[in-house]
C-alpha positions in Angstrom: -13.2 -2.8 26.0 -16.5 -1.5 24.9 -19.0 -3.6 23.0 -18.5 -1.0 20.0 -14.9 -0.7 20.2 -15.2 -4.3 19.2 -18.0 -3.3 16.8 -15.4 -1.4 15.1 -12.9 -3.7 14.8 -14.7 -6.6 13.5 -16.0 -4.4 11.0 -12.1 -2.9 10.1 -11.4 -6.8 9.8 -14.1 -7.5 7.9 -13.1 -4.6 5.3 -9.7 -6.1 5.6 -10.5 -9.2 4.5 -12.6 -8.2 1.5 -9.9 -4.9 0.1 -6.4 -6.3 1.4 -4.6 -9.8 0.2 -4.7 -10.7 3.7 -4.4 -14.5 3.1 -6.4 -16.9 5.2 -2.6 -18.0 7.3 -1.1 -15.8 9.5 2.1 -15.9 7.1 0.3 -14.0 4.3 -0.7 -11.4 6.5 2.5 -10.7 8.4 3.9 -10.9 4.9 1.3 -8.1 4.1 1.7 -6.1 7.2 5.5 -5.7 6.7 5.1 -4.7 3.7 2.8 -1.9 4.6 5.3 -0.8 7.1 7.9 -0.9 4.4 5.6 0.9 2.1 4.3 3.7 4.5 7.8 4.6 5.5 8.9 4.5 2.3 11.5 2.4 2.6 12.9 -0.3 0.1 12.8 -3.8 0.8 14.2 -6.7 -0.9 13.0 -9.9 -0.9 16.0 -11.2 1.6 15.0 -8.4 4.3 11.6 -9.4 4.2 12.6 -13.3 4.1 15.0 -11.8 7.7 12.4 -9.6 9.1 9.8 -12.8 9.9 10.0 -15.9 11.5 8.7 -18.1 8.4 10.5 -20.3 6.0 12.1 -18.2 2.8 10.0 -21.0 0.7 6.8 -20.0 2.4 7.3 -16.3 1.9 8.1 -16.4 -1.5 5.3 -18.2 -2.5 3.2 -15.8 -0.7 5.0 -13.1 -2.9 4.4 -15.0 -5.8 1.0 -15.1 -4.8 0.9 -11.3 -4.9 3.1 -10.6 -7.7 0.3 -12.5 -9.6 -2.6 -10.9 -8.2 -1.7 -7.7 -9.1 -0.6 -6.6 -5.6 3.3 -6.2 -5.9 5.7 -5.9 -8.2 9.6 -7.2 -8.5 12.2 -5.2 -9.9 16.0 -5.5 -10.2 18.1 -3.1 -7.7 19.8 -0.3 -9.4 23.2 -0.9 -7.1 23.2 -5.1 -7.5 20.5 -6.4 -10.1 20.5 -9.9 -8.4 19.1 -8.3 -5.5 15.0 -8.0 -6.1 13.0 -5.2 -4.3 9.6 -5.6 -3.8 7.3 -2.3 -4.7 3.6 -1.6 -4.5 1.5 -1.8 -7.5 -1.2 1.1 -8.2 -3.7 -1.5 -6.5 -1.8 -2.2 -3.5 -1.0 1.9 -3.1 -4.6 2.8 -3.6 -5.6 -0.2 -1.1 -3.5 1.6 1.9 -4.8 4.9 0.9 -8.4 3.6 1.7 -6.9 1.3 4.4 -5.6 4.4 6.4 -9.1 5.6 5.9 -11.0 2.9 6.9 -9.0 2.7 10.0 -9.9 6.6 10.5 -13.7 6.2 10.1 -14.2 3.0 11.9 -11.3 3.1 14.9 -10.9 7.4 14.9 -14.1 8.3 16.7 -16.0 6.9 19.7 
C-alpha cells in the first residue's frame, strides 16, 4: 500500500468522523454502515432486521437508534402492512450526508 493510498484514507476517515454519526464504538458504526447499505439499495429495514443483521445486543442497537432518531439522523415510522413493526428511514440530513459521502469517497479514494 502506498504512503498516499493511506493518505487518502485517513483523510476519508477523518471526513467520516466530522459529516457521519459514526459513533466512537464499533456498534454505532456498523449500526451506521448497515443502514447505508439498507439506504443505498433502497431497501426497507425494520428495526428487528437490523437488531438480526449484527452481532450486538437489541438493547445496544436501539439505543444507538435512539441516539440517531434524536440527532436528526433517522426517522421511525409505523409499517403500512403491520404498524407494530417500525422501519427505520433516512432523514433529509442523513440522505444528503451519503450523497456527499459517495463523493468524498470519489475525490479522495477514485484517483491515484
Amino acid at each position: 500500500v502506498s504512503q498516499t493510498a493511506v493518505k487518502k484514507i485517513i483523510s476519508l476517515h477523518e471526513w467520516e468522523s466530522i459529516n457521519l454519526p459514526l459513533f466512537k464504538r464499533s456498534i454505532g458504526q456498523s449500526v451506521v454502515v448497515r443502514l447505508l447499505e439498507a439506504f443505498m439499495q433502497g431497501e426497507s429495514l425494520s428495526v428487528k432486521e437490523l437488531t438480526l443483521s449484527l452481532p450486538y445486543s437489541p438493547s445496544g442497537i436501539r439505543l444507538q437508534l435512539r441516539m440517531l432518531e434524536k440527532d436528526g439522523w433517522i426517522e421511525l415510522a409505523a409499517c403500512p402492512q403491520d404498524q407494530r413493526v417500525k422501519v427505520i428511514q433516512p432523514s433529509t440530513a442523513f440522505s444528503r450526508a451519503l450523497d456527499s459521502y459517495s463523493l468524498q469517497c470519489l475525490i479522495l479514494l477514485g484517483g491515484s
